[in-house]
Short mmCIF file of the C-alpha atoms (twelve columns), coordinates in Angstrom:
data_MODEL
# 
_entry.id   MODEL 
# 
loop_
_atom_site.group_PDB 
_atom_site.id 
_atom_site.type_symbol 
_atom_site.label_atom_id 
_atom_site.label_alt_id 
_atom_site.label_comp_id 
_atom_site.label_asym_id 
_atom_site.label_seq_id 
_atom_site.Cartn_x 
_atom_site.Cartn_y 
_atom_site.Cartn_z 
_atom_site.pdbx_PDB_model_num 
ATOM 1   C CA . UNK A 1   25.908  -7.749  18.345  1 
ATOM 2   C CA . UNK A 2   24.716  -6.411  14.798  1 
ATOM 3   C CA . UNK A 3   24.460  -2.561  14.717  1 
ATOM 4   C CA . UNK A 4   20.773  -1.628  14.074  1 
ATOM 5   C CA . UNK A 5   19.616  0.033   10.939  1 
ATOM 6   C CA . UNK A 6   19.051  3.853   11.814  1 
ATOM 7   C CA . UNK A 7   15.391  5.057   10.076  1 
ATOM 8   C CA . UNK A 8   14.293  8.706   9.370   1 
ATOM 9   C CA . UNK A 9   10.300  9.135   9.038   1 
ATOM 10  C CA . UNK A 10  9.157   12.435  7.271   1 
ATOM 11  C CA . UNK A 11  5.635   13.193  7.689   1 
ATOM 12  C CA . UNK A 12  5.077   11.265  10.765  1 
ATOM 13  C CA . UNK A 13  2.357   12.787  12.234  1 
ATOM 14  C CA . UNK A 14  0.007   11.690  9.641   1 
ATOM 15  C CA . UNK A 15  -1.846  8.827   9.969   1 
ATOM 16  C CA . UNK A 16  0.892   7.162   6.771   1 
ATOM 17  C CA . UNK A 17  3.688   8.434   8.511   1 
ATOM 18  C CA . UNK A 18  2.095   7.405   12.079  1 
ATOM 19  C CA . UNK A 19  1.880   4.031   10.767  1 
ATOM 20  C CA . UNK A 20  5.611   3.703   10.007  1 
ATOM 21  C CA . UNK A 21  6.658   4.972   13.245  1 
ATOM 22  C CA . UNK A 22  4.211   2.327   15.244  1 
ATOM 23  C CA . UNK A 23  5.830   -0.517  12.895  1 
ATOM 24  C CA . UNK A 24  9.602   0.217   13.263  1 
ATOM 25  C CA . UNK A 25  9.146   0.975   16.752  1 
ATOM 26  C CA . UNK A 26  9.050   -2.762  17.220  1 
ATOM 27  C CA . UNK A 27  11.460  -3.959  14.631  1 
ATOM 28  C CA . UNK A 28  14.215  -5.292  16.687  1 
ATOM 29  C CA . UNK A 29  16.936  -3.944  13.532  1 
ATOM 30  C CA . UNK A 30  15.454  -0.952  13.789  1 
ATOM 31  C CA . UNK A 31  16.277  2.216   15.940  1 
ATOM 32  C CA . UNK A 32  14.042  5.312   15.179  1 
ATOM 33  C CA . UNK A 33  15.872  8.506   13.946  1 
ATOM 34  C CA . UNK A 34  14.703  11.622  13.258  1 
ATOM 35  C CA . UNK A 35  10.921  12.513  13.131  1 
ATOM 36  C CA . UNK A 36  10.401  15.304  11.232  1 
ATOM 37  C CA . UNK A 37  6.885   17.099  9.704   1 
ATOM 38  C CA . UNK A 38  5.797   20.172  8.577   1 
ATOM 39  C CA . UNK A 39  2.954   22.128  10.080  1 
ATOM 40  C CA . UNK A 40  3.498   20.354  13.487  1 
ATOM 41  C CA . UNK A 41  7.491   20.664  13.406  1 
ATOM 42  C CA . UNK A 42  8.118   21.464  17.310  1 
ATOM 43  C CA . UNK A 43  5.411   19.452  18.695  1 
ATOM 44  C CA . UNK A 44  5.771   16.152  21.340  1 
ATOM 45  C CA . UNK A 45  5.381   13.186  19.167  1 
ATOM 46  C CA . UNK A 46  3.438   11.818  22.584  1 
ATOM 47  C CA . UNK A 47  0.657   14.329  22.147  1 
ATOM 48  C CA . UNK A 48  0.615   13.965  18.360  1 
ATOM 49  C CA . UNK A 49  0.645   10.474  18.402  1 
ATOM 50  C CA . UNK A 50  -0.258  9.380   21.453  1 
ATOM 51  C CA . UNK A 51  -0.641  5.546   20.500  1 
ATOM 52  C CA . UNK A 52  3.395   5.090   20.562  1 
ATOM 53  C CA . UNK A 53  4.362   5.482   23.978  1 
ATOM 54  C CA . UNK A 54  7.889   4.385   23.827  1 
ATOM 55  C CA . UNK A 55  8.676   7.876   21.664  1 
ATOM 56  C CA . UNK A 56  6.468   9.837   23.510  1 
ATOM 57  C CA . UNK A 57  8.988   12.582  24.418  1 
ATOM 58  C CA . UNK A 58  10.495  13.194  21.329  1 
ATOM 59  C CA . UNK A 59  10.188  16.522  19.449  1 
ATOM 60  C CA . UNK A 60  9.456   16.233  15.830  1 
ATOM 61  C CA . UNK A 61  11.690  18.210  13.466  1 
ATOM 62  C CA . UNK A 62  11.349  20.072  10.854  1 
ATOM 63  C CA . UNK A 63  11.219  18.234  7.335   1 
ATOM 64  C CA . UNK A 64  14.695  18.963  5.726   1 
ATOM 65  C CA . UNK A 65  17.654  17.420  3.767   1 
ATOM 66  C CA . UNK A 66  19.795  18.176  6.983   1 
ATOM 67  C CA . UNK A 67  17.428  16.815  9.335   1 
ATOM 68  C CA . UNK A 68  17.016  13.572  7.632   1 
ATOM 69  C CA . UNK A 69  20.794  13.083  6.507   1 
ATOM 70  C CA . UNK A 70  22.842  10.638  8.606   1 
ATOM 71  C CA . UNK A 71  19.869  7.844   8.325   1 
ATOM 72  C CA . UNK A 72  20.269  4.354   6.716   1 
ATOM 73  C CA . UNK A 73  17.038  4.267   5.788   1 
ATOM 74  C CA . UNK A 74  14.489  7.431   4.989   1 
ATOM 75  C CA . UNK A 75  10.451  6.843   4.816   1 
ATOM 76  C CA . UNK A 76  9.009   9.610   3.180   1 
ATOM 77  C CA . UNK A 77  5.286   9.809   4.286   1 
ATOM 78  C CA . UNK A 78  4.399   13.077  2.463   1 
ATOM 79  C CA . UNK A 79  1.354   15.091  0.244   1 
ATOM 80  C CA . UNK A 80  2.148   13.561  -3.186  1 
ATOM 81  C CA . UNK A 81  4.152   16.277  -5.187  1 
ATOM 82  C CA . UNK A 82  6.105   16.864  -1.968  1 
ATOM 83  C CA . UNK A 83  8.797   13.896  -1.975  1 
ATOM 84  C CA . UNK A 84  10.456  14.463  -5.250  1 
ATOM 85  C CA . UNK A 85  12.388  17.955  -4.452  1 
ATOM 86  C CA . UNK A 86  13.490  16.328  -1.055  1 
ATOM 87  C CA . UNK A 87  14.256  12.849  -2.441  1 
ATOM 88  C CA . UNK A 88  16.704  14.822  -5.092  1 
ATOM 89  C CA . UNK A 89  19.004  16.157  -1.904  1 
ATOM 90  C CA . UNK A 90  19.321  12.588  0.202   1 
ATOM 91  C CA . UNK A 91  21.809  10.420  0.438   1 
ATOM 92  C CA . UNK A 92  21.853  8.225   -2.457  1 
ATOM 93  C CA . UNK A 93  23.541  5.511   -0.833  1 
ATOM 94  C CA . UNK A 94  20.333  5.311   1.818   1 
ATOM 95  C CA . UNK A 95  17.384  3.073   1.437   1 
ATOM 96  C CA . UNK A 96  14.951  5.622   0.733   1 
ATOM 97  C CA . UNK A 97  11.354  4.358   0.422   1 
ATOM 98  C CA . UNK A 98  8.556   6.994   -0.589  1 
ATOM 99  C CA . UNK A 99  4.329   6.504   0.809   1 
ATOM 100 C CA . UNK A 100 3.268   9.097   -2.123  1 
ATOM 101 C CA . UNK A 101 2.160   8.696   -5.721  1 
ATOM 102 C CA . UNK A 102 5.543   10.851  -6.793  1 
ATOM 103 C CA . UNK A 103 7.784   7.625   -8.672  1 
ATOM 104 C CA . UNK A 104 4.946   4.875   -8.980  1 
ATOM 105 C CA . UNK A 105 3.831   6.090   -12.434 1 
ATOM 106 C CA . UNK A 106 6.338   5.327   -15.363 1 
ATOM 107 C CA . UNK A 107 4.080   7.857   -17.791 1 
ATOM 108 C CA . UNK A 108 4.344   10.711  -17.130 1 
ATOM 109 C CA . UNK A 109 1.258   11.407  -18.886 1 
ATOM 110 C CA . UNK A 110 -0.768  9.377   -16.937 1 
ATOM 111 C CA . UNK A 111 0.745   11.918  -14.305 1 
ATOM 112 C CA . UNK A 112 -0.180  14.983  -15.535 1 
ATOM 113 C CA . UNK A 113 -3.382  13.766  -16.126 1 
ATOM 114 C CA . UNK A 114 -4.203  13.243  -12.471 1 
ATOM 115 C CA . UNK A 115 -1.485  14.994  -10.286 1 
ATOM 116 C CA . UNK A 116 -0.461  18.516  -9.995  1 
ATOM 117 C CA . UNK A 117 3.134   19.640  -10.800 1 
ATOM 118 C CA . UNK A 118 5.978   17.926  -13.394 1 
ATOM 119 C CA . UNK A 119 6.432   13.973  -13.134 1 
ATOM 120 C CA . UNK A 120 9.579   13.168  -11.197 1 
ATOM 121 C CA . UNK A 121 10.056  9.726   -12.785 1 
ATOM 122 C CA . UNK A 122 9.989   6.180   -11.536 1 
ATOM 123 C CA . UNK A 123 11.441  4.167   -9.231  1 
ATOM 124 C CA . UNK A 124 11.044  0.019   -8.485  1 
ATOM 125 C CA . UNK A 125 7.451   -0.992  -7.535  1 
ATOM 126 C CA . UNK A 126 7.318   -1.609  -3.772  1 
ATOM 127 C CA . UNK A 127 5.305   -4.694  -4.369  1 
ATOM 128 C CA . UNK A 128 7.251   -8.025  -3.911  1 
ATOM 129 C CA . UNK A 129 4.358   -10.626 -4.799  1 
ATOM 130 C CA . UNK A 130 4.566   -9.467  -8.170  1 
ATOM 131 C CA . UNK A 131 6.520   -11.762 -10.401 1 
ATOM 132 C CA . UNK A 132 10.163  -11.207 -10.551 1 
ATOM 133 C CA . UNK A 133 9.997   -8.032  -8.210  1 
ATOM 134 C CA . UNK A 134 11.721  -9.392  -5.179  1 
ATOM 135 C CA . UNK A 135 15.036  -9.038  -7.114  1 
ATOM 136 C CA . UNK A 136 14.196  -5.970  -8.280  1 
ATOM 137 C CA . UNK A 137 13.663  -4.953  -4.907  1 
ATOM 138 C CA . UNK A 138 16.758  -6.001  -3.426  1 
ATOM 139 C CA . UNK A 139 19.328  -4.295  -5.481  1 
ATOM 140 C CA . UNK A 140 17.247  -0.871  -4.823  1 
ATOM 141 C CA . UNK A 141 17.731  2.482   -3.047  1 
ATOM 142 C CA . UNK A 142 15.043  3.785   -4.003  1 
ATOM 143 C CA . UNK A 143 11.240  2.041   -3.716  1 
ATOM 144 C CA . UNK A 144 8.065   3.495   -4.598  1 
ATOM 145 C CA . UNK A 145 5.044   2.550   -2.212  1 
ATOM 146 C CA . UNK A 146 2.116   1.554   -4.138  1 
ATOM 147 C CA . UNK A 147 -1.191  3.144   -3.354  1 
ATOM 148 C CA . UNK A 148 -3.464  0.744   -1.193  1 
ATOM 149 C CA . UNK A 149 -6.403  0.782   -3.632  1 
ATOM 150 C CA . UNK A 150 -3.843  -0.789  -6.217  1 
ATOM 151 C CA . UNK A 151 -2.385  -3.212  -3.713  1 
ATOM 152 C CA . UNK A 152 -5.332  -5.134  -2.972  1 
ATOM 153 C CA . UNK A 153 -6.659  -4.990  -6.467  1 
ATOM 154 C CA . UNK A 154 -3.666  -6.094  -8.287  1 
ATOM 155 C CA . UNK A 155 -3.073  -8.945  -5.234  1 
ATOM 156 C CA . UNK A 156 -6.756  -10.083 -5.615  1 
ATOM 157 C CA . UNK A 157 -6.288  -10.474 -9.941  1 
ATOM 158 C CA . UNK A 158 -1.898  -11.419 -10.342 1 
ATOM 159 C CA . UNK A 159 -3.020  -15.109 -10.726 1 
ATOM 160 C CA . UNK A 160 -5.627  -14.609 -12.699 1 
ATOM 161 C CA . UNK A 161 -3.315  -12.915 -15.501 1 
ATOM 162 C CA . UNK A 162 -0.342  -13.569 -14.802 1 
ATOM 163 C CA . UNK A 163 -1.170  -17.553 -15.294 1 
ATOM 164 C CA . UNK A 164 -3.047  -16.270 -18.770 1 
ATOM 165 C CA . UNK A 165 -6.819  -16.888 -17.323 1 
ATOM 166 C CA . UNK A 166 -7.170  -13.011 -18.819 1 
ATOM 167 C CA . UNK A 167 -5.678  -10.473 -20.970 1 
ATOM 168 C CA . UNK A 168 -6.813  -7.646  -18.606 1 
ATOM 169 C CA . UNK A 169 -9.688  -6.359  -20.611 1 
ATOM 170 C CA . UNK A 170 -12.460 -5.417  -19.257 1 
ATOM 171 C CA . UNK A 171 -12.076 -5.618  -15.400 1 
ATOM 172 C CA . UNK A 172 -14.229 -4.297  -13.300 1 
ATOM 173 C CA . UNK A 173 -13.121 -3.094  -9.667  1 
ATOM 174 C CA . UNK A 174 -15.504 -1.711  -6.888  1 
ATOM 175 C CA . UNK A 175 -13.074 -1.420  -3.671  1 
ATOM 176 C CA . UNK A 176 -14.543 -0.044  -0.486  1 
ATOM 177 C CA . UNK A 177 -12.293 1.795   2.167   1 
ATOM 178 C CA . UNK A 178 -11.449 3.510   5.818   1 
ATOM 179 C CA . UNK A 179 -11.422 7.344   5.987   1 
ATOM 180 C CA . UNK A 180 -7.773  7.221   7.121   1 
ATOM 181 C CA . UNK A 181 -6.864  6.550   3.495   1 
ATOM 182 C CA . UNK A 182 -8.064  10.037  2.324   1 
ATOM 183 C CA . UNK A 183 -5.579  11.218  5.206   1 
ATOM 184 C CA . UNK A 184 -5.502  13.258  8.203   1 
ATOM 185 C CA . UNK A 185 -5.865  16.823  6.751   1 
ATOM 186 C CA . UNK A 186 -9.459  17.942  8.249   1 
ATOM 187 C CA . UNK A 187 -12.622 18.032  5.410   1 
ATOM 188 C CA . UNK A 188 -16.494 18.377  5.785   1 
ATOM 189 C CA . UNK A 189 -17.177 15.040  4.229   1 
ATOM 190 C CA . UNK A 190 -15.178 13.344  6.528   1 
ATOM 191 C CA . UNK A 191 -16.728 14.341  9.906   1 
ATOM 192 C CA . UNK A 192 -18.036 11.711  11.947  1 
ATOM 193 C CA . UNK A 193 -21.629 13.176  11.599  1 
ATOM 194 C CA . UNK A 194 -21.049 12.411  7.387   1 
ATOM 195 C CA . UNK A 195 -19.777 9.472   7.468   1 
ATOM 196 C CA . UNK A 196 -21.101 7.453   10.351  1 
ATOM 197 C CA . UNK A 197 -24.038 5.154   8.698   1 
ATOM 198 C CA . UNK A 198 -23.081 6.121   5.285   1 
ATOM 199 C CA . UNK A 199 -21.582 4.299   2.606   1 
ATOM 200 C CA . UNK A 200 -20.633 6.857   -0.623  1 
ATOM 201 C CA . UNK A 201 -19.129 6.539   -4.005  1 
ATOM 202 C CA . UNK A 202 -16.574 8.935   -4.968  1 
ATOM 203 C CA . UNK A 203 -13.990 9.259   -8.166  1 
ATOM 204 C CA . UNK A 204 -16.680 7.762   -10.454 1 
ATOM 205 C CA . UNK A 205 -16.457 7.565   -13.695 1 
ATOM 206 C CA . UNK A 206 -12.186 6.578   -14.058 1 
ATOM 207 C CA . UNK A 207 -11.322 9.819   -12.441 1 
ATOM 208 C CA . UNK A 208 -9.573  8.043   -9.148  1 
ATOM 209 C CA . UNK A 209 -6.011  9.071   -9.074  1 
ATOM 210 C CA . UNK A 210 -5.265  5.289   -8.637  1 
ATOM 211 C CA . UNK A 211 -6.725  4.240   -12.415 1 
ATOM 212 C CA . UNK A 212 -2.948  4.478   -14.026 1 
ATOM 213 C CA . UNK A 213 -1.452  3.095   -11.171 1 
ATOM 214 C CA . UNK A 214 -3.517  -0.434  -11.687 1 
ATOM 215 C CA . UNK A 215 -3.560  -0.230  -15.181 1 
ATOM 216 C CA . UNK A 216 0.269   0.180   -15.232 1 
ATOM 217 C CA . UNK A 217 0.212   -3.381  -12.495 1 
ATOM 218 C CA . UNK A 218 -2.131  -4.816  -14.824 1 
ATOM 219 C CA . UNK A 219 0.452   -4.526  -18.015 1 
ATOM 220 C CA . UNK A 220 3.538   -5.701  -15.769 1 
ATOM 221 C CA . UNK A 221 1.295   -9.051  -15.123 1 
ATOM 222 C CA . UNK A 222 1.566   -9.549  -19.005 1 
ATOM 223 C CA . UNK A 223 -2.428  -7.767  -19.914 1 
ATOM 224 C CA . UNK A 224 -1.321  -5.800  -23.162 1 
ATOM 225 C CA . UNK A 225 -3.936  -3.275  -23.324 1 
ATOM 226 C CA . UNK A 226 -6.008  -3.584  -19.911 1 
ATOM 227 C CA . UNK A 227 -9.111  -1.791  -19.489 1 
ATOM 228 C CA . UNK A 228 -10.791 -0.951  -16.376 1 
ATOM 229 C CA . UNK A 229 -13.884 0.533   -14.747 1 
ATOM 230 C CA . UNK A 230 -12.952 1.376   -11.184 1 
ATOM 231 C CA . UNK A 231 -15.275 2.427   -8.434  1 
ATOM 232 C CA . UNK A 232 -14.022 3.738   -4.984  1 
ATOM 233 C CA . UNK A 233 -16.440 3.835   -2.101  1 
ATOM 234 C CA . UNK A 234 -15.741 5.730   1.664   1 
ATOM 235 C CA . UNK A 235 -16.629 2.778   4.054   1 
ATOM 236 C CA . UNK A 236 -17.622 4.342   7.577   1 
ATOM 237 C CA . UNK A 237 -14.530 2.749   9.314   1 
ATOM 238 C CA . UNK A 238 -11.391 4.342   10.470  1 
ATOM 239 C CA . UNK A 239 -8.632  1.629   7.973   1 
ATOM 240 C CA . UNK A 240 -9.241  -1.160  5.718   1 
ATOM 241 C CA . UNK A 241 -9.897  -2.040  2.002   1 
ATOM 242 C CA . UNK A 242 -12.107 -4.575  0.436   1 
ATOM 243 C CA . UNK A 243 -11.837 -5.000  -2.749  1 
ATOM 244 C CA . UNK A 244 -14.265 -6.693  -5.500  1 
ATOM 245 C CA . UNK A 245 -12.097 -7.830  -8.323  1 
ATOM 246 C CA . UNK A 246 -14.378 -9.461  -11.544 1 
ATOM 247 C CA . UNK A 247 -12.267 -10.267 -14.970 1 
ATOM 248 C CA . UNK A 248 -14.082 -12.011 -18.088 1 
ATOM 249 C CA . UNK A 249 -12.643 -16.249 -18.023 1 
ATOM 250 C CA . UNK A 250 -13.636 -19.203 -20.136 1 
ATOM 251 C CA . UNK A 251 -14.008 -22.529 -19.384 1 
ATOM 252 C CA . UNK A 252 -13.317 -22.197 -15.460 1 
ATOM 253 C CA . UNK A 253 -14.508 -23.704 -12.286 1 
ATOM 254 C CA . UNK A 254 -14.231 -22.456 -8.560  1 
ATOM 255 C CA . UNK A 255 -12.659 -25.093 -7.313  1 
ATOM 256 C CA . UNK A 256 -10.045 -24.707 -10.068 1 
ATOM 257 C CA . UNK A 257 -9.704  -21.226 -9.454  1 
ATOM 258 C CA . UNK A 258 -9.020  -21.948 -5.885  1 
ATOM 259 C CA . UNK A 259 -6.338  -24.307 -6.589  1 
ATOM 260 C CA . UNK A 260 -4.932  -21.888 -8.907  1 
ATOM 261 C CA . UNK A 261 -4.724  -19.159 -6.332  1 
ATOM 262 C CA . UNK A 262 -3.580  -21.264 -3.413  1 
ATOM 263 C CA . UNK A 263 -0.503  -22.637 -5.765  1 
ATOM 264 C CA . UNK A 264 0.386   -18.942 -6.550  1 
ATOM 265 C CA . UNK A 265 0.461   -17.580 -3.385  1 
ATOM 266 C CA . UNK A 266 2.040   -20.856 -1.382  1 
ATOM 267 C CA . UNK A 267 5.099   -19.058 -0.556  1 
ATOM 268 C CA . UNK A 268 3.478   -16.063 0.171   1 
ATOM 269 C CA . UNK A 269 4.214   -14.901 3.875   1 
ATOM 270 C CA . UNK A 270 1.795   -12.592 4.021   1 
ATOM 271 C CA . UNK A 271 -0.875  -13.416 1.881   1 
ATOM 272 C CA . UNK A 272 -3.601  -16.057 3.021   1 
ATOM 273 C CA . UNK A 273 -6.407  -17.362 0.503   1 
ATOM 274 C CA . UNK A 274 -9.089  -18.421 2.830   1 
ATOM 275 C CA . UNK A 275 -10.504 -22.272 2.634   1 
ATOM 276 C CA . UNK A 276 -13.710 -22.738 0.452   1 
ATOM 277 C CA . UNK A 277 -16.807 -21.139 1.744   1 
ATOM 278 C CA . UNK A 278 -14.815 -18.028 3.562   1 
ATOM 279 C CA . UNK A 279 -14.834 -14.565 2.421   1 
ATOM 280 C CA . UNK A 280 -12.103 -11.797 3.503   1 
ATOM 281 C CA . UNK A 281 -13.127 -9.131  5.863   1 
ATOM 282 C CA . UNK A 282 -11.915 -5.873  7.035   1 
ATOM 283 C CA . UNK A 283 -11.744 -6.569  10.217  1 
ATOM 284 C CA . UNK A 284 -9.926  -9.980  10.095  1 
ATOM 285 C CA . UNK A 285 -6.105  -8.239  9.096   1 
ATOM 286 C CA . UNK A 286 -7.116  -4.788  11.016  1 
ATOM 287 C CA . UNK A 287 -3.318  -3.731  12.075  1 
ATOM 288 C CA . UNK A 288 -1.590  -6.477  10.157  1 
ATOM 289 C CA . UNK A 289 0.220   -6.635  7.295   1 
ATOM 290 C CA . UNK A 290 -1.771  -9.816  5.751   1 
ATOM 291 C CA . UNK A 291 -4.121  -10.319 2.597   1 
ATOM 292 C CA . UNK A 292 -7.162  -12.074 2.910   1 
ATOM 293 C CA . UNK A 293 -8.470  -13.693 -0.733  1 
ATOM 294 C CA . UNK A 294 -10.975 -15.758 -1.969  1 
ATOM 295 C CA . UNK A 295 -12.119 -16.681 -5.292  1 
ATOM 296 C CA . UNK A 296 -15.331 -17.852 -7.346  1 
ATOM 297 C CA . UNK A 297 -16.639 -18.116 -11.089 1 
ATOM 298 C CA . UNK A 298 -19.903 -16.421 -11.749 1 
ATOM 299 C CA . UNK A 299 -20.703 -19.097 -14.474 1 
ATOM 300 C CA . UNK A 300 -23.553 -17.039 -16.122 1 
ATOM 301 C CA . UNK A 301 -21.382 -13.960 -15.754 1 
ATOM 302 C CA . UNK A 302 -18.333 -15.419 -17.588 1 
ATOM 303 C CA . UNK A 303 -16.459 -14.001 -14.933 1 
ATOM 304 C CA . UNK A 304 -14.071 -14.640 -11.996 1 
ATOM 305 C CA . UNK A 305 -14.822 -12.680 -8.767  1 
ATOM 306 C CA . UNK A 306 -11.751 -11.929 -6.483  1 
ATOM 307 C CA . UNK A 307 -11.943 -10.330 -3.182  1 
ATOM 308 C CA . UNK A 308 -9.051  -9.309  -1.022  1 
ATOM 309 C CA . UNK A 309 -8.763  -7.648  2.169   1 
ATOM 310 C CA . UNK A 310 -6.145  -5.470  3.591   1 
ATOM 311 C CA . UNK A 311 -5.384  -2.754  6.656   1 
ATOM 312 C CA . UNK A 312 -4.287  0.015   4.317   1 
ATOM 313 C CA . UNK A 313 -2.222  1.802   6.443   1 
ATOM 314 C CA . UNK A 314 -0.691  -1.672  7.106   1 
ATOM 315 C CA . UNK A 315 -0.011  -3.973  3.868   1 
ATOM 316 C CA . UNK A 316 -1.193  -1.211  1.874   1 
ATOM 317 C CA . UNK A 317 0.949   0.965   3.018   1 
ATOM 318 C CA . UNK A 318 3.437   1.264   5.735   1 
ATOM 319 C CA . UNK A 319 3.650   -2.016  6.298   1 
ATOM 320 C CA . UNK A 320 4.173   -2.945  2.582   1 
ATOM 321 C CA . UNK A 321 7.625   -0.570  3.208   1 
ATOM 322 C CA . UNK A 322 8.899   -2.524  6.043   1 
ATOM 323 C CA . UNK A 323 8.528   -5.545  4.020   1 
ATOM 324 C CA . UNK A 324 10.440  -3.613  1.008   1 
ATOM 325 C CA . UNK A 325 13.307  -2.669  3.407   1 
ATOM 326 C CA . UNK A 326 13.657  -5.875  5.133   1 
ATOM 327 C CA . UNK A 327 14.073  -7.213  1.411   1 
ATOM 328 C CA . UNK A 328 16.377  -4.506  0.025   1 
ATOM 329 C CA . UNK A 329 18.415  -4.570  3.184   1 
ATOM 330 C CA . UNK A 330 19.000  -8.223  2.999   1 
ATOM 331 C CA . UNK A 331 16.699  -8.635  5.875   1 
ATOM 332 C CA . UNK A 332 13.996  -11.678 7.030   1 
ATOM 333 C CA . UNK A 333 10.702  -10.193 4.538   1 
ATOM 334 C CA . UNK A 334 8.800   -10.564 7.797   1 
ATOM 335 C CA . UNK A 335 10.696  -9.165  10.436  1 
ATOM 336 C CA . UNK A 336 9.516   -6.582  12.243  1 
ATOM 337 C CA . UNK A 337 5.921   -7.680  10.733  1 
ATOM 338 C CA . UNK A 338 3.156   -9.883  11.401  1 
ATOM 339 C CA . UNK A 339 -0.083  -11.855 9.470   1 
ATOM 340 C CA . UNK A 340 -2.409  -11.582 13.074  1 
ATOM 341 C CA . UNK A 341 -4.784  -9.081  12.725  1 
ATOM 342 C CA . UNK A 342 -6.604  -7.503  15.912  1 
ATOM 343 C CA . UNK A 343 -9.936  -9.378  17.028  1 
ATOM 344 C CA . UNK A 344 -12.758 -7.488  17.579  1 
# 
């Protein structure tokens, strides 16, 4: 009998850190360590998190370098700023995978410019359906999460560029999601009373904190000097992301860009592009860690249209870690995973 991997989750009473904990719960490799926070250090994890029963008497720690030494694996679902002091005094021979914005940048720039505090540097891209990333990822200790507004948007257009149908100029990106991606901390414009009914923009105008982030994806898939109008909206559902992708193409055909995209992504396990005539939705890959695309060509446009749909907590998230572990551990990619969303 193997031994099972032993994972640490920081943060996990948040809904990130929540997420985690609900996944490796049922990853037969996995046995759950130490949960630690902040603010609710001391607490039951059953009346924090009352959705994971089988953990239900555990008391969450207190977030320190003693509390999470002794793990195989660490998941660091903290504030962004927070992970880089802490990362600095773990183990560096544990797998050590971080939910925050502290190591996706490479710019640090393009850091100062939209997060508090000094950059902390980079670490590998936890996104494996990028070309050439899987063995990147599995030769690392140390994988940064991307944000979920990047993973569905850089999902929905890698084809697209990465096959040469665009030099990333001039993409245009308006991605709706859940409230649980602005987190759990309370905030007026979050009540139920704002946001049931209501569908609002917010970071207009390229100030999103997720604008390097895709810009940086969009020069890894070979675009030289991308540009990009991005437009967030609050969707008045608890998790998901859909995403409207549109790029400028030439001489292109929807069937063709269909073919394209089903070619790319054959191997994919957890990305499906849906049969001709089918759109992604929200609520198809609620609690799963699948992608939902489809494709067309505005002909009068000049432009391709990709949608994709994800569970942000899930593939856009803490999902999209378990599937970097699995692979830097030497793992099955899906174990401990799955493409079936939850119907209604």
């Amino acid at each position: 009998m193997h031994m099972r991997l032993r994972v640490a989750v920081a943060g996990c009473t948040g809904y990130a850190g929540g997420e985690a904990v609900r996944l490796l719960a049922g990853h037969p490799a996995v046995e759950i360590g130490a949960l630690t926070a902040h603010g609710n250090a001391g607490g039951r994890w059953g009346d924090l998190q009352p959705h994971c029963p089988p953990l239900a008497d555990r008391v969450v720690q207190e977030t320190t370098p003693e509390n999470l030494a002794g793990h195989d694996v660490v998941v660091l679902a903290l504030p962004h700023g927070a992970s880089a002091a802490l990362a600095q005094r773990l183990d560096p021979a544990a797998l050590v995978l971080d939910l925050g914005a502290d190591f996706r940048l490479s710019q640090p720039d393009d850091w100062a410019e939209f997060y508090d505090g000094p950059h902390a540097g980079v670490w590998p891209y936890g996104l494996p359906e990028l070309p050439g990333q899987r063995a990147v990822l599995a030769k690392s200790r140390r994988i940064a999460q991307p944000g979920c507004y990047p993973t569905a948007t850089l999902l929905a257009l890698a084809p697209a560029l990465a096959q040469g149908l665009s030099d990333g100029r001039d993409v245009v990106v308006v991605a709706a999601s859940g409230v649980s991606g602005a987190g759990k901390a309370p905030k007026p414009d979050l009540l139920g009373a704002e946001v049931m009914g209501s569908v609002s923009a917010y970071g207009v105008g390229g100030s999103h904190r997720h604008i390097p982030e895709i810009l940086q994806g969009l020069r890894q898939l070979g675009a030289a000097r991308p540009s990009l109008s991005f437009t967030p909206l609050l969707a008045p559902m608890p998790r998901g992301i859909l995403a409207t992708c549109a790029i400028p193409v030439a001489d292109l055909t929807t069937p063709a860009a269909q073919e394209l995209y089903r070619r790319f992504y054959a191997d994919e396990p957890f990305v499906q592009v849906l049969p001709p005539g089918l759109w992604p939705r929200t609520a198809s890959v609620l609690g799963s860690n699948n992608v939902q695309l489809q494709v067309a060509v505005d002909r009068r446009a000049g432009r391709l249209v990709a949608v994709a749909a994800i569970d942000n907590l899930t593939k856009g998230t803490a999902g999209g870690a378990v599937q970097c572990m699995n692979i830097a551990l030497g793992l099955d990619e899906t174990q401990g995973l799955s493409s079936i969303g939850v119907a209604p």
